[in-house]
Backbone bond lengths (Angstrom), bond angles and torsions (degrees), N, CA, C in turn:
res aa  C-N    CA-C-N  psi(-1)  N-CA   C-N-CA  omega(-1)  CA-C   N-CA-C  phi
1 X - - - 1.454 - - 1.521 108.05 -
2 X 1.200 118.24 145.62 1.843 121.56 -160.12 1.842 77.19 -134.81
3 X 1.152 119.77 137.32 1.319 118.75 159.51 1.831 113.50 -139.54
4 X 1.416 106.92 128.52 1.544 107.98 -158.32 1.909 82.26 -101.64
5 X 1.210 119.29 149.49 1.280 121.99 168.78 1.686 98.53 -123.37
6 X 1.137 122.58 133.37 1.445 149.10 154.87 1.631 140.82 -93.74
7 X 1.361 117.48 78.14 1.600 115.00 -169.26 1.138 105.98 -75.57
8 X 1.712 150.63 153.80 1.279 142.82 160.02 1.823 89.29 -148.16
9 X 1.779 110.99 94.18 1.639 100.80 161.68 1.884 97.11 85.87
10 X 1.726 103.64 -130.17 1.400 105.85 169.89 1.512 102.07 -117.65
11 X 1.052 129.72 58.83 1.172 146.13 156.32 1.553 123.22 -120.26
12 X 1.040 116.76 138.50 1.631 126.33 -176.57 1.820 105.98 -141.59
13 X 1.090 104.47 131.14 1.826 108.63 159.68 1.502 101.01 -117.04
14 X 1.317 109.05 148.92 1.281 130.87 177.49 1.564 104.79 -125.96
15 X 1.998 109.04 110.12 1.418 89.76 -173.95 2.279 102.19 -111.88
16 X 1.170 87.49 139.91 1.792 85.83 -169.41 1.580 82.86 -84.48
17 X 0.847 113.87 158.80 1.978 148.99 128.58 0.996 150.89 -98.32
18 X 1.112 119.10 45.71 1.639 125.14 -154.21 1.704 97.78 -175.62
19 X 1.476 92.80 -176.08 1.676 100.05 170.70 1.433 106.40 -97.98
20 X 1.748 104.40 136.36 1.409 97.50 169.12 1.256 117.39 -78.85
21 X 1.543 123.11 162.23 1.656 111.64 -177.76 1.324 84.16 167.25
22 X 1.372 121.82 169.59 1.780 132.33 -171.60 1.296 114.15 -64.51
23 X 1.336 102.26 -36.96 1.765 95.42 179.56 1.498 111.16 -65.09
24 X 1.417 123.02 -21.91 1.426 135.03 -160.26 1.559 107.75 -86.39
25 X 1.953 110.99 -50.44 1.188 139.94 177.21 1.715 101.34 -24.58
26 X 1.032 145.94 -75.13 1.779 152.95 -110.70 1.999 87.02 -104.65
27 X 1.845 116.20 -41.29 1.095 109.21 -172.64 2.073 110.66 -74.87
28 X 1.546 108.48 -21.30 1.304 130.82 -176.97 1.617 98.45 -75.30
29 X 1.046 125.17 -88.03 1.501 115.42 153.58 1.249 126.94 5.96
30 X 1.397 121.90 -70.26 1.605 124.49 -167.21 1.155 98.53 -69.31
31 X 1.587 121.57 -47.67 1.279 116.73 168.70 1.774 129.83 -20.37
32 X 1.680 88.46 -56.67 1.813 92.72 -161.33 2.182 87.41 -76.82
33 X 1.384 118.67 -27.78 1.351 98.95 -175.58 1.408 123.53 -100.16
34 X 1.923 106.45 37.62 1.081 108.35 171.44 1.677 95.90 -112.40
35 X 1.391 126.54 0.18 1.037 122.99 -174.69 1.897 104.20 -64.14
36 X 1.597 115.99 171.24 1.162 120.77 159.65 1.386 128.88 -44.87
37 X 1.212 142.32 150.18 1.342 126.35 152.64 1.656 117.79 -73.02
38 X 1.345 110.47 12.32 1.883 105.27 -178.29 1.485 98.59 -115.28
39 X 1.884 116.92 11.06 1.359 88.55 168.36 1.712 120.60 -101.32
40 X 1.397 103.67 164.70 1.301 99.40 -152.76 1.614 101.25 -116.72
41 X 1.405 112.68 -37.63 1.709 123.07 177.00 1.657 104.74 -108.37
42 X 1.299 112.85 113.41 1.538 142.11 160.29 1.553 114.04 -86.67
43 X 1.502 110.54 99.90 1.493 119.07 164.15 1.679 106.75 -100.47
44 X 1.582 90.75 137.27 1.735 93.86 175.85 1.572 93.36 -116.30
45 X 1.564 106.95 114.22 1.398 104.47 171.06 2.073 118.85 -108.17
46 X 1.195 98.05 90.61 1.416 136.64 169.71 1.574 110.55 -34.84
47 X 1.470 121.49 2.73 1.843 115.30 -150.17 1.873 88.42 -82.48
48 X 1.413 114.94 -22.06 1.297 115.98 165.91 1.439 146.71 -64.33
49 X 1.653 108.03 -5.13 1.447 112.60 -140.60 1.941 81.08 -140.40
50 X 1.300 101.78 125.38 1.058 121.10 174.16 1.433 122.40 -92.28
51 X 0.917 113.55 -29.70 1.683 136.48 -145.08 2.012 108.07 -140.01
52 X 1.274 105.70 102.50 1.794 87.58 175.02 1.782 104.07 -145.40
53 X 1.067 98.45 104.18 1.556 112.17 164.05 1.526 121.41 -49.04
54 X 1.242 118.19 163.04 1.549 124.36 172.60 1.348 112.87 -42.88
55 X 1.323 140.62 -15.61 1.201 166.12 -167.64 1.853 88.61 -71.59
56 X 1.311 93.14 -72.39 1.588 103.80 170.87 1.418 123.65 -9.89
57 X 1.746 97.57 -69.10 1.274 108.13 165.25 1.401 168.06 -20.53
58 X 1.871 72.03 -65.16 1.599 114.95 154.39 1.423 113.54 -39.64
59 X 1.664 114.40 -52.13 1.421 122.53 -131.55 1.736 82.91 -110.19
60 X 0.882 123.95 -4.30 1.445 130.52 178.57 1.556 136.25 -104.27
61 X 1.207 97.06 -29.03 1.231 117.46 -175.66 1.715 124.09 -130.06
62 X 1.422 91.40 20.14 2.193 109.36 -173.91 1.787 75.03 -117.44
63 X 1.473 103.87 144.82 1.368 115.85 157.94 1.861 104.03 -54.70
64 X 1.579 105.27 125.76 1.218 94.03 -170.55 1.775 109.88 -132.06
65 X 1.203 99.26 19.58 1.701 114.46 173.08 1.748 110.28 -121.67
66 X 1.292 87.87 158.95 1.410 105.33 169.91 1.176 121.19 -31.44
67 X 1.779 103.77 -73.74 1.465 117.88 -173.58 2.052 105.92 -79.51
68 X 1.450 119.40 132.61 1.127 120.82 -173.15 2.086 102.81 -82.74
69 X 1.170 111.84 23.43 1.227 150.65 166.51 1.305 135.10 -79.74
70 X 1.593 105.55 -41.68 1.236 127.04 170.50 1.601 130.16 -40.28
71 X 0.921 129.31 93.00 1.668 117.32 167.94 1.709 135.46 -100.73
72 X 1.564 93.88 118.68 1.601 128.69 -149.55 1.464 100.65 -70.04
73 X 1.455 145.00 120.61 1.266 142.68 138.07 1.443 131.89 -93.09
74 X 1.015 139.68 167.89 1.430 135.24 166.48 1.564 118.05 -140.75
75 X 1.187 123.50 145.93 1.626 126.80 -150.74 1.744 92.44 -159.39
76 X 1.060 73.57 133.58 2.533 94.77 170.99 1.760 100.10 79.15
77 X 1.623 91.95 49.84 1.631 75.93 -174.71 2.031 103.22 -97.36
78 X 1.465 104.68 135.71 1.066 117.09 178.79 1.711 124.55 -72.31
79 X 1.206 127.22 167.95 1.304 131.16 -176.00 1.195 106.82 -26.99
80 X 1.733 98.76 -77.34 1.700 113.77 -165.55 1.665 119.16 -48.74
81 X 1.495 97.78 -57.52 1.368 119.92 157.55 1.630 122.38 -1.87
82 X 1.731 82.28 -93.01 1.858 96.68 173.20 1.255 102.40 -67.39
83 X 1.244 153.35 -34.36 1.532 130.05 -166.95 1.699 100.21 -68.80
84 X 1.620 103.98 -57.05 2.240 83.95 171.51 1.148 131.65 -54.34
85 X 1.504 112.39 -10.91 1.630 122.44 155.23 1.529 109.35 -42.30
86 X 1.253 104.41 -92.08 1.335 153.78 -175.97 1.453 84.33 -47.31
87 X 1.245 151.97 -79.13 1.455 137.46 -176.06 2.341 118.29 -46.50
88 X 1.296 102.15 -37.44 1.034 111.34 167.16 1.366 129.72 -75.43
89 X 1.099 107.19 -35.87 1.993 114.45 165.16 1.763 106.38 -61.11
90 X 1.581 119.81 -43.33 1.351 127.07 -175.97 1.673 95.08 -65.63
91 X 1.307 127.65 -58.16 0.952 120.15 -164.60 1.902 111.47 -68.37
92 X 1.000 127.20 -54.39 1.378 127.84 152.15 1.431 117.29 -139.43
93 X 1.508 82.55 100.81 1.682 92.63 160.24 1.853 142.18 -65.87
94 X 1.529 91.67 -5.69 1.832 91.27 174.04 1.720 98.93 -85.99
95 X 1.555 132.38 -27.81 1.126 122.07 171.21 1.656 125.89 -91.48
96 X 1.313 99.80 -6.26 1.761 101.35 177.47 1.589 89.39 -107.39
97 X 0.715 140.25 45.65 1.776 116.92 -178.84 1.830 109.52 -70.54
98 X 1.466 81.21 116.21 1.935 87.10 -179.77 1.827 102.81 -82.37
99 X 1.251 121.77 -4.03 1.372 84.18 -174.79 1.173 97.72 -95.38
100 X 1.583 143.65 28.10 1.086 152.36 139.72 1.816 133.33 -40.38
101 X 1.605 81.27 -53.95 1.620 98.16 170.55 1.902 106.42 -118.94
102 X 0.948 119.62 -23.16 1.196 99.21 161.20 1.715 131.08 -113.19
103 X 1.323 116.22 92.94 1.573 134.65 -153.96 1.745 100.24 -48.84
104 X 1.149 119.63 -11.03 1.606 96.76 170.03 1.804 118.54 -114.77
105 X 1.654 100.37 20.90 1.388 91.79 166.95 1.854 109.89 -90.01
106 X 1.538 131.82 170.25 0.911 108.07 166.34 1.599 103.00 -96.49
107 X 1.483 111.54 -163.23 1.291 119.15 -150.64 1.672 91.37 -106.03
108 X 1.618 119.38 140.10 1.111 125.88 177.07 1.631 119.15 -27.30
109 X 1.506 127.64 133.11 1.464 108.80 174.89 1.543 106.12 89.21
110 X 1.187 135.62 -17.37 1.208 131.11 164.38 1.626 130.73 -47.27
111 X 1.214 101.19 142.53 1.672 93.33 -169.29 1.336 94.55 -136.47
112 X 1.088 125.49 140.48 1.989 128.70 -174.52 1.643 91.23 -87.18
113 X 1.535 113.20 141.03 1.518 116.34 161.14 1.706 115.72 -55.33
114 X 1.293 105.31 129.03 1.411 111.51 -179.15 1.682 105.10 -89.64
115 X 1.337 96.57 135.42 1.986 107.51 -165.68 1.837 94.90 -72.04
């Protein structure tokens, strides 16, 4: 696992390279709690990671910054990737909610105004 960290302001991306999975989890982690406590937007950019286990999850969807403030995105997500997304939102969507980390889904329960 290669992990590049990126500060810009109160913004940070964290980009993995590797497969996520438990053995991977603990070095991904230290990552997000070596960040500042003034950052405020967490991007996980995934364009590296082929492969991500429930581990994934974990690391995605647990408050995973300093500030309980923080708001989590994710970007370069691959096949496998988004489909355990996308399988975990189907399976429960009040605990996977993607439009959480991904800003153009809408939010579980959404209904479009009818014209």
């Amino acid at each position: 696992m290669n992990i590049t960290t990126t500060i810009d302001g109160t913004s940070a991306t964290i980009a993995a390279h590797g497969d996520i999975d438990f053995d991977t989890l603990p070095p991904l982690r230290a990552a997000v709690a070596a960040l500042p406590p003034h950052i405020r937007d967490l991007q996980w950019d995934l364009t590296g990671t082929a492969f991500m286990d429930v581990a994934g999850l974990h690391l995605l969807f647990r408050a995973t910054a300093a500030s309980p403030d923080c708001r989590t995105t994710v970007t370069g997500l691959g096949h496998q990737p988004l489909w355990l997304l996308l399988r975990a939102a189907d399976a429960d969507p009040a605990t996977f909610d993607l439009s959480r980390l991904l800003p153009d889904v809408p939010p579980p329960g959404f209904r479009p105004a009818t014209a």
